[in-house]
N, C-alpha and C positions, 0 to 999 in steps of 0.2 A: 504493500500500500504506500508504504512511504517513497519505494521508489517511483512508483506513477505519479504521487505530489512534487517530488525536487522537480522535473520535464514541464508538470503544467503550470506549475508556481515562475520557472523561468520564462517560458513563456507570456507570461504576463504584462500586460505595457505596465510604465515604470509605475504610473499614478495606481492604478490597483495594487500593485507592491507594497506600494507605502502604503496603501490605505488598509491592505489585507496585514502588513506589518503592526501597525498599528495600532490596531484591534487585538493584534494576539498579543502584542507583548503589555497593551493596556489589559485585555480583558483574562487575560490566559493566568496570570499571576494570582487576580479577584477568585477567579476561580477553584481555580489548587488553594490557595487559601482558606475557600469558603469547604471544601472537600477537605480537610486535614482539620478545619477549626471545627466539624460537622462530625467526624471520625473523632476524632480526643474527647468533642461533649459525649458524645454518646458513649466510646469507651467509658470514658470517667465516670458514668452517671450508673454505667453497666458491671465497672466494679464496686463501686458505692452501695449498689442493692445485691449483688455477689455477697459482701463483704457485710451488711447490715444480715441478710440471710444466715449465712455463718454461724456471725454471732445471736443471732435468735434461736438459730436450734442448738449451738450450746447450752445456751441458758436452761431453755427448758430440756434438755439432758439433763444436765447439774440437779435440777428439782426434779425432775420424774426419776430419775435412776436414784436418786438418795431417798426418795419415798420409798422407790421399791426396795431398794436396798434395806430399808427400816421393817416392810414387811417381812423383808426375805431373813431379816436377821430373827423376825419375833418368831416367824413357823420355827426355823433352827431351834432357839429357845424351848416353845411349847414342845415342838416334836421329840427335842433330846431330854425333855423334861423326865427325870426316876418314876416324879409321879405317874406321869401322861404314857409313860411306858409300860408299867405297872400295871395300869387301868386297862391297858391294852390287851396285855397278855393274860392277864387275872376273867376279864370280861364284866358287866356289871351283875350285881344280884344284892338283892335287899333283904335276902335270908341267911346268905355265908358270912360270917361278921369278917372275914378278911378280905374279901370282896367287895362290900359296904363300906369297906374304909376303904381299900382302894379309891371306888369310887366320889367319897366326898371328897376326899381329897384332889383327886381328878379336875372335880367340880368347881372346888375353891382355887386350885391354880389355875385354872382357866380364868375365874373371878379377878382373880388378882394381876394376872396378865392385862385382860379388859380395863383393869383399870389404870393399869401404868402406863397403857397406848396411847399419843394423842390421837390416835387414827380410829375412830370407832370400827369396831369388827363383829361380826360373829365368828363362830368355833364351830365346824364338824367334825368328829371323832369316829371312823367308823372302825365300828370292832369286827374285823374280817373270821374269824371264828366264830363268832356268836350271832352275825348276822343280822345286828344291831347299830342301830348311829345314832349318839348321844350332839342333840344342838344346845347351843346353849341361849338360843331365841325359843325353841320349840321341844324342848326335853327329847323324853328316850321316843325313837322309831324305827320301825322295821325297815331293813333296807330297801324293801322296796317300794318304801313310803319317801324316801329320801330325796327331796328337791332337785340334787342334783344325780341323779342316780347313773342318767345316759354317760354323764362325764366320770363317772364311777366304773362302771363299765369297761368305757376304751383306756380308761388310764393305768400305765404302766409304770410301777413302782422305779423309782431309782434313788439311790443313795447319793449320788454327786450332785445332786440340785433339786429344787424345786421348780413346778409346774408353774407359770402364770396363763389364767385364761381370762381374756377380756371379756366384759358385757356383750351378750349375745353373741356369744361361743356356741350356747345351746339352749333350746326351746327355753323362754320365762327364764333365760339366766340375764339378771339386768344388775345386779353388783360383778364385782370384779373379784375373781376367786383367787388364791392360793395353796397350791397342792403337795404335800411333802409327807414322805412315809415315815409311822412311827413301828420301833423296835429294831432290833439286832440288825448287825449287817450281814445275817446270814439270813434270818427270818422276817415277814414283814407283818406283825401282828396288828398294825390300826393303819389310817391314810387319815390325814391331819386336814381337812378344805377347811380356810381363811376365806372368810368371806367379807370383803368389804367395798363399800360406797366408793362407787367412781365420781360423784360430786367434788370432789376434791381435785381427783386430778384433772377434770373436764374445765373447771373453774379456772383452775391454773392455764392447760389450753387456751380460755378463752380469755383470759386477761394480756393478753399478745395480742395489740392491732395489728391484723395484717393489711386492709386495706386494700384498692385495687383489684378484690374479688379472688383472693388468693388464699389460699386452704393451707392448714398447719394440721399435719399427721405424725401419727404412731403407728409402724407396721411389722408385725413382730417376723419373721425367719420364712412364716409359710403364705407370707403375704395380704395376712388379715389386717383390717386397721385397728390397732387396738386401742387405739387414743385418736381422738379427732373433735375440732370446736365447732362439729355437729354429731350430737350425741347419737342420733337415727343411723351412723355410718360405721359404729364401734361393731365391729363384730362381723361386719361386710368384708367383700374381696376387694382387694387394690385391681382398677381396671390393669387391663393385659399391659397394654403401651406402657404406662409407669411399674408394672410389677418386672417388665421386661429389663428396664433402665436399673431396677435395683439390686437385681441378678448380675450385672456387672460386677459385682462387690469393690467397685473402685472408693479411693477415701473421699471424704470431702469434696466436691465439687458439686459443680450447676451444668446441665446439661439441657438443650430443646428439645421437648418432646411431641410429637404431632398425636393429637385426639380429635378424632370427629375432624369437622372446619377448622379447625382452631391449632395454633401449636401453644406448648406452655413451659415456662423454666420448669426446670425442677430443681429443687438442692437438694441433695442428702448428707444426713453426716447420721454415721454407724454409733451407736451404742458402745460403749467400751463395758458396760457391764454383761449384757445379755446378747442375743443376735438381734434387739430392736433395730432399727432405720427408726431418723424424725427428720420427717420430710416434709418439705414447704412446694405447695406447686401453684402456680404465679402465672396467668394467662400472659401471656407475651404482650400480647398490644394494649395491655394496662400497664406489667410492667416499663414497657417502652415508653412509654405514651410522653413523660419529660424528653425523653432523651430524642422521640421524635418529633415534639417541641419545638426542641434548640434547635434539631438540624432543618425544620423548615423555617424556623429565625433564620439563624443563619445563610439557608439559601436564600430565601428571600430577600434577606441581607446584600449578599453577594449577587445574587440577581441584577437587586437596583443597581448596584457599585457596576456589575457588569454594564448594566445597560447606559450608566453615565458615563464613564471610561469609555462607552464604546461610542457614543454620540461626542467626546471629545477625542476620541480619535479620531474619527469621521471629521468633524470641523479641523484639526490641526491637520491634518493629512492635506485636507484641502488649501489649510492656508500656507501650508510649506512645500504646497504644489502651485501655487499665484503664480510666485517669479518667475516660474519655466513657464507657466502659461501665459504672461505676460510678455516673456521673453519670445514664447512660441508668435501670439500675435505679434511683433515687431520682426520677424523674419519676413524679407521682400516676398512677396508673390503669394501671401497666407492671409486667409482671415478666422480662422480656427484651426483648430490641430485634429488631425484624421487620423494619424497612427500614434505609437509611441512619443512621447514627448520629449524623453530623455534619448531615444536614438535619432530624433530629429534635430534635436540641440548637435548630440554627437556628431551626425551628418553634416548639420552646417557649420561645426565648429572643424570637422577636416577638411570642408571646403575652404574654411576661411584660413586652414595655415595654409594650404595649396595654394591659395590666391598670395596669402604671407609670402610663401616662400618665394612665389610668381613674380608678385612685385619689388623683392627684393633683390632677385637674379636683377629683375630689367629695373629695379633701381641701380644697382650697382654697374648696370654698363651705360647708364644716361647718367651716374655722378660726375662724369668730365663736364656735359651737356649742361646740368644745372647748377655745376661749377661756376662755369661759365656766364649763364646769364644771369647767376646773382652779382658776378662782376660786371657786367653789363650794366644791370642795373643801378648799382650800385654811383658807376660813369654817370646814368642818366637823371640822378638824385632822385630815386623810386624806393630809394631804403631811408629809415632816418636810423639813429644811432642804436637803441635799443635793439630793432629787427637784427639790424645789420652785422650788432653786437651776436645776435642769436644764431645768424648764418652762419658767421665767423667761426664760432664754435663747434655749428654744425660737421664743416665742413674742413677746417681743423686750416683756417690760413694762415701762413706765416705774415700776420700783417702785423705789427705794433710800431707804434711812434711817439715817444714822448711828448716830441713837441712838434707834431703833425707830421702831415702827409706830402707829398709832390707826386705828380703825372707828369711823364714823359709820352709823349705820343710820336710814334713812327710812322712814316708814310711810305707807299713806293712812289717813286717822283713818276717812273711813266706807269700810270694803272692802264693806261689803253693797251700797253705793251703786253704788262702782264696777262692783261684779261684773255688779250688774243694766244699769247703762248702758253699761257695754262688753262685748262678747261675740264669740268666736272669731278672727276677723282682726285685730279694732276695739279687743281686750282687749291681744294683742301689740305691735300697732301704737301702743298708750299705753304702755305698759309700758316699750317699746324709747325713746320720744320723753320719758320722764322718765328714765332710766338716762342718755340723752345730755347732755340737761339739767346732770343734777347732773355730766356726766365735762366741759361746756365751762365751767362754771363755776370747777371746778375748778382743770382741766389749766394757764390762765398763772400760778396762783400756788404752788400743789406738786404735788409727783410722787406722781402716785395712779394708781390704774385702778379701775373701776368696775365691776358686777354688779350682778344682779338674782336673791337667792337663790328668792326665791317671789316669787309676785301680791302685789301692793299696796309691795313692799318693794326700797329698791334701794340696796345697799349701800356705802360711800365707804372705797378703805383705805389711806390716806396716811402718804406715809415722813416721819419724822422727826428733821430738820437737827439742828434746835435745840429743847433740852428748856428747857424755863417756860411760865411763864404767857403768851409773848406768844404761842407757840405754838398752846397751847389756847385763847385770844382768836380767831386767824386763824379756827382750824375753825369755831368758833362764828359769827361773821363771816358765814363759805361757808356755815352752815346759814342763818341766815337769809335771805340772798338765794337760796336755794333755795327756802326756802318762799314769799318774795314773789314771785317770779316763777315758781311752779307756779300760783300763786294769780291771777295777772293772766293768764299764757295757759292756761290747761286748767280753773279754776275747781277746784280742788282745792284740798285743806290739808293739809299732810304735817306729822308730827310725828318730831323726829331726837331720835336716843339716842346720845352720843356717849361711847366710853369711855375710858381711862385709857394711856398710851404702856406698851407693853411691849417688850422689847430686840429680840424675834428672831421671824422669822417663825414660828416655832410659838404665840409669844405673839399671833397673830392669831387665832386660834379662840379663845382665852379673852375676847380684845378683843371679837366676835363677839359670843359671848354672853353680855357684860356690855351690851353695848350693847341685845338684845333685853330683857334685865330692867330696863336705864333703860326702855324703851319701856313693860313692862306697867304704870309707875304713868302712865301717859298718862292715862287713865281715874278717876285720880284727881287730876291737879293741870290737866285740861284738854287740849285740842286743840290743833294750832298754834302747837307749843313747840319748843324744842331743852332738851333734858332731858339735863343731864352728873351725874357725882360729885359736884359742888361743890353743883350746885343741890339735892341731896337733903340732902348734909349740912349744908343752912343751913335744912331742915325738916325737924327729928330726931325729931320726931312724930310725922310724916307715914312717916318712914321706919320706925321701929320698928314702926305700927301696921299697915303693909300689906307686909312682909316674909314675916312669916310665913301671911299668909292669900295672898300669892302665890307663896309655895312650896308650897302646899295645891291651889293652882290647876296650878302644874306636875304633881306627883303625880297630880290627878284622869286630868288629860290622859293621863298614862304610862299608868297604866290601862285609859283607854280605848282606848287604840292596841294593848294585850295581846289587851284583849278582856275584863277581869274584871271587871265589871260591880257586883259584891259590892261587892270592893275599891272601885269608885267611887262606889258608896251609901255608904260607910262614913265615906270621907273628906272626903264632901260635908256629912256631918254635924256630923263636926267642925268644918269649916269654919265653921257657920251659928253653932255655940256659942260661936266664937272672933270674929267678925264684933261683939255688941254691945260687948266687950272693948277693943275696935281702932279704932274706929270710931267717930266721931259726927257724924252729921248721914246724912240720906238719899241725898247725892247721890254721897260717895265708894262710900258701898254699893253704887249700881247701877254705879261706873267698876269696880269690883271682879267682878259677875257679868258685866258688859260684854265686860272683857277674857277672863274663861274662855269666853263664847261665844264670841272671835275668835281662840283657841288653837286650838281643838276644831273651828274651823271651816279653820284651819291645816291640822290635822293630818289633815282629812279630805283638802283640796286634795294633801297628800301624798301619798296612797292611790288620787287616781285621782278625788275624789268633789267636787262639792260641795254646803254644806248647804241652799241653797236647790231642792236635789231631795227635802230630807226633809219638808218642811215650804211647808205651801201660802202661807206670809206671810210679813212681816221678823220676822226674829227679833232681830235687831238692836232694831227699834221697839216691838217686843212689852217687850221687857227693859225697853226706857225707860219704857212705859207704865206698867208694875207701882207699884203705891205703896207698899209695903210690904216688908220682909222676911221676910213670913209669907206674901203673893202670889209672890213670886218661888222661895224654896223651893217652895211647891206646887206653881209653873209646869216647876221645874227636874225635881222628883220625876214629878210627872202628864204631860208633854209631852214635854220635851227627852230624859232619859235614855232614858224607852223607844221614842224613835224611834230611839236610839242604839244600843241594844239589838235593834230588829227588825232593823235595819241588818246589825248585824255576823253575825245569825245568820243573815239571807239571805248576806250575802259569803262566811262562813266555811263556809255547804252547797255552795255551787258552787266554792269556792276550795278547796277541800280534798283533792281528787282533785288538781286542779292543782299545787298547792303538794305533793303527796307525792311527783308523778313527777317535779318538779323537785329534788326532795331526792333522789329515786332518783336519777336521772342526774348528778348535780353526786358520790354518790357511788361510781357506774359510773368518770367520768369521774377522779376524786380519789383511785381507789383504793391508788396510788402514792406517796400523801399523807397528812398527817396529819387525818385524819378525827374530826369531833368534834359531840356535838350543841349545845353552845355557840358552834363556830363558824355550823353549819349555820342556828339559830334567828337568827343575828346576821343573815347573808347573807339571808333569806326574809323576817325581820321578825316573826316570832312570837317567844313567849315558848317556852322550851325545854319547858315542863311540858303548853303546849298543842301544841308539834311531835310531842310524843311519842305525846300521844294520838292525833292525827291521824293519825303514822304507823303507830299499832300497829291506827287503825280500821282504814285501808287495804290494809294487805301485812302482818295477822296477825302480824308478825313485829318485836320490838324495833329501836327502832335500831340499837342496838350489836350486836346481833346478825345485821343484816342487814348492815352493814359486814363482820363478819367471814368472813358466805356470799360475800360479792366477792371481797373478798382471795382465801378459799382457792380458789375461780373461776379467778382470775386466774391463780393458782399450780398449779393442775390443768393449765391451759394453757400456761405456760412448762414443766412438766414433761416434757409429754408433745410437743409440737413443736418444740421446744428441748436444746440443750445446754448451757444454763443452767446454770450449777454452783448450789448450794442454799443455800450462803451467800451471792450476791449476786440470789437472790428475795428471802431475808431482807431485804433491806438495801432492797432495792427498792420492797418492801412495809412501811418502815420499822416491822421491827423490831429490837430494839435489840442481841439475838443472833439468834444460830441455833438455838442450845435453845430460846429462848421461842417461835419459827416452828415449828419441829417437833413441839413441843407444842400448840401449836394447830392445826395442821396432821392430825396422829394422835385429836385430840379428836374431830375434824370427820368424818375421812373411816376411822377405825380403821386404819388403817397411816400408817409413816412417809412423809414424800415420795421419800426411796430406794426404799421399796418401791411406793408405787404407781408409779413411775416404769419398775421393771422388768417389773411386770407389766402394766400398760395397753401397754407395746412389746411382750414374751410373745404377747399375744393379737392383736398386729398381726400377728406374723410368723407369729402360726398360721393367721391368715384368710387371709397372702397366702400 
């Protein structure tokens, strides 16, 4: 049995486990308790009445056997009495004068016996020769006048004891005789019957409550009762079942005996004077009846205990089954739990190290990848100190600076070159092989780390120990030998832009790009330089005259990255009028359009593009070719712009669906949020005046106005499948009360959200 329970019990989903665990080990305990507390009452109660039994028929042993003993000692007396023997043998007669004394004498000691007895008695004397029996109730008669004559009869003389016969032994015998022979032990000249009142001993019987319907006997050797405290039963047979039990001759003890319907103790304990038994017999289910009492207390007891135990099992099983069930509902793709709870937990807990270990593999081969663009970003001042502090540690960078930071930035002086001689594998694969370059150059003499924010460029950003000049010497130093040795193994010439120490990593993004605007005068003071602060301001010329026409060059670019085309005709203009002003000789001229070519050729590689798909030649070379500033405007007006132009308005027909369904869904997705078309134009890359058109070409409908159909969307549906209280949609759908949501709310849909709320349920409950 037990092994068919271990198979079905494991089988079991977990929650019946517990709950069948539960139960037994609440209730199972109640129980064996209740069973062991239910055993010991009833033992205990069973040797208690064992043990009161015992000693009852001791007692009345103790007095019935010293009474009889008293009789049994007076026959001895009378019987062995000179006189009573005398009398015996002599016979009576009232003629022989020696037989006339015998007899008074007889007579008188029998007297005087009578009187010294507490035990009133009679005396029979029979005289077996003479055929005569002297009483001393009823004087001389013939023996076969004699009361007891039948027991006269069968009885057989013996010298080693006397005879006891109890009341109704035989016909009209209602005292209790005593029978013992007088004369010689060879001859048996008289037979002595004691006859006396069982009043006495019946009395004593009956001064013993037994209680419970239970019988107190005397039953002498041949199974008669010779004492019993129902006098009608002296002298009757012990039924068979009990006569059988006493026939055991075992000592002392209680045994079950079955009679009729019924079974009953019995006790006996033996006589140590004669062969009596004094037996007590006790119906069972009176004796029991305490004992099975307590044990239905007690279960009853144990019951309730069971049954409370077991309804707190029941409830705790349940509640230490919530969490997995709560756990179970938050697993994707579930709204109840259908099998096991605990091997569903299991199952999605080895999905979820597989997915662990999954995205750990592929985190650990994109850790270069995210390396990286936290340094990027970092360039782009998208971290602030905290984060950046977090990354740091993440990522385990060698950056520390006591007293701030410097950026170095590399460039390749010809990117058209490069771009054209390296391409897809062969572009990265340089790319990564000068980023290392300039990180072992580095790495034994300061704590830097290294990036490559875009093609051609590759970023240095070294913490700073110690502030001066010997500092700024080192960097300078590290650039050069960067450049001598890009230039001996790769045949390249990189020009660095180095900036100015600032205290705190935020002061990295500004280091950043000061270091690209040393870079755009490359083109003006030459290729294959390290270009810092100091070396501009020791050509304040140089500096003043190409400031401002390369912040004209920034502007154009911004422009063109909006897409307003105008705008970049306008400023190109100025440009051109501000250029002889600035400027003298031809050659800064062409470093000047040189570098807004390799902005704009930047800013396309940002976008996805680059410029050598617009244009079937170098444009790089073309620019150099120009001789003039009257050639290169026409080149810029007549070629460059409106390829830039056809460009963005093929990009912006196909990109324009694109770019609205991801403004939709960013504010599907954001509607919880603070929603905004300045943020939205930032995130996508447009300018807010062209997202707007775009989106009002698209979905007819405003931005801001289409944010607000979400929202109350949104709020349609927490009303109606929810019990959402309406101040925390508010709050949810950030706004800033609950009037200003209801009011917009009532605008939209002409009831408040209490009222659409009751009546969109209304009409549930009228469908269903």
């Amino acid at each position: 049995m037990s092994r068919q329970l271990i198979p079905f019990f494991s089988k079991l989903p977990f929650q019946r486990k517990l709950l069948l665990s539960s139960i037994l080990l609440s209730v199972l305990p109640v129980l064996l308790l209740g069973s062991a507390a239910s055993y010991v009452a009833s033992s205990s109660i069973q040797k208690e009445v064992n043990a009161k039994h015992e000693a009852t028929l001791r007692q009345i042993e103790l007095q019935v056997d010293s009474m009889l003993k008293r009789f049994d000692y007076m026959t001895i007396q009378i019987a062995g009495d000179v006189t009573i023997e005398k009398s015996a043998r002599l016979g009576i007669s009232m003629d022989e004068p020696e037989k006339l004394e015998a007899t008074l004498d007889m007579v008188s000691t029998l007297r005087k016996y009578r009187t010294l007895s507490d035990v009133p008695f009679n005396a029979y004397l029979i005289y077996n020769k003479f055929n005569t029996v002297y009483s001393t109730s009823l004087g001389m008669l013939l023996t076969k006048d004699f009361p007891y004559y039948e027991a006269l009869r069968q009885y057989e003389p013996s010298f080693t004891g006397s005879l006891f016969l109890p009341s109704n032994t035989y016909p009209n015998q209602n005292d209790f005789l005593i029978v013992r022979p007088v004369g010689s032990s060879s001859t048996v000249d008289g037979i002595l019957f004691l006859e006396a009142d069982p009043t006495r001993l019946y009395e004593m019987l009956q001064s013993v409550d037994m209680g419970d319907g239970s019988q107190l006997l005397v039953v002498n050797g041949n199974g008669r009762i010779v004492l019993s405290q129902q006098m009608q039963e002296i002298g009757t047979t012990l039924p068979a079942p009990f006569a059988k039990r006493l026939e055991l001759k075992t000592p002392a003890s209680t045994e079950a005996v079955a009679y009729g319907d019924e079974r009953y103790n019995v006790s006996v304990h033996r006589s140590s004077f004669n062969d009596w038994a004094y037996v007590i017999i006790a119906p069972q289910d009176a004796l029991t009846a305490k004992a099975s009492l307590i044990r239905k207390v007690t279960w009853l007891i144990a019951g309730f205990l069971a049954l409370l135990w077991g309804l707190i099992a029941l409830f705790a099983s349940k509640r230490l089954y919530y969490p997995i069930r709560s756990l179970l509902l938050k697993l994707p793709g579930r709204t109840k739990p259908s099998q096991d709870g605990l091997q569903q937990l299991d199952a999605f807990m080895e999905q979820v190290m597989d997915t662990n270990k999954r995205l750990d593999s592929e985190l650990r081969e994109q850790a270069p990848q995210l390396r990286e663009n936290t340094l990027i970003k970092l360039l782009q001042g998208e971290w602030n100190e905290a984060e950046f502090a977090l990354k740091s540690q993440q990522y385990d960078f060698p950056l520390h600076g006591k007293n701030g930071f410097i950026v170095c930035l590399f460039e390749v002086d010809d990117l058209m070159e490069f771009r054209t001689s390296y391409k897809g594998k062969d572009r990265s694969l340089m790319m990564y092989a000068l980023t290392k370059l300039v990180e072992e150059v580095a790495a034994p003499q300061i704590a830097s780390v290294t990036v490559s924010p875009s093609l051609g460029k590759i970023a240095l950003i070294a913490g700073a120990d110690n502030v001066g000049e010997a500092f700024e010497s080192q960097i300078e130093q590290l650039t050069v030998r960067v450049r001598h040795q890009t230039k001996e193994l790769f045949r390249l010439t990189l020009t660095a832009g180095v900036s100015r120490i600032r205290p705190t990593y935020r002061g990295i993004h500004e280091s950043y790009l000061e270091a690209g605007d040393l870079l755009s005068f490359r083109h003006l003071l030459g290729r294959d330089l390290t270009i810092s602060h100091q070396a501009l301001e020791s050509k304040d010329t140089l500096k003043q005259s190409a400031r401002n026409l390369i912040k004209r060059q920034k502007t154009i670019v911004k422009r063109i990255a909006e897409g307003d085309m105008d705008s970049v005709y306008a400023e190109f203009d100025e440009m051109i009028r501000d250029i002889p002003h600035h400027l003298t000789g031809f050659k800064p001229v062409t470093g000047i359009f040189t570098n807004l070519v390799a902005e704009v050729d930047h800013l396309l590689e940002q976008l996805g593009f680059e410029l050598t798909s617009l244009f079937a030649y170098n444009v790089y070379a073309r620019v150099n070719e120009l001789e003039s500033l009257e050639q290169l405007q026409d080149w810029f007006i007549q070629e460059f712009f409106p390829a830039l132009l056809s460009h963005y308005e093929k990009r912006n027909v196909t990109n324009q669906t694109k770019i609205v369904q991801q403004v939709v869904s960013y504010i599907q997705q954001g509607a919880e949020g603070e929603l905004s078309l300045q943020e939205a134009s930032s995130r996508f890359g447009v300018s807010q005046s062209q997202l707007s058109r775009m989106f009002k070409d698209e979905m007819n409908v405003n931005f801001i106005d289409y944010c607000i159909e979400v929202r109350m969307s949104r709020a349609k549906e927490w009303l109606v499948h929810s019990d959402m209280p309406i101040k925390q949609i508010a709050e949810r759908l950030q706004y800033t009360t609950t009037q200003n949501f209801s009011r917009a709310f009532k605008q939209t849909t002409g009831m408040s959200p209490g009222q659409y709320r009751d009546s969109v349920r209304q009409r549930s409950d009228g469908f269903a």
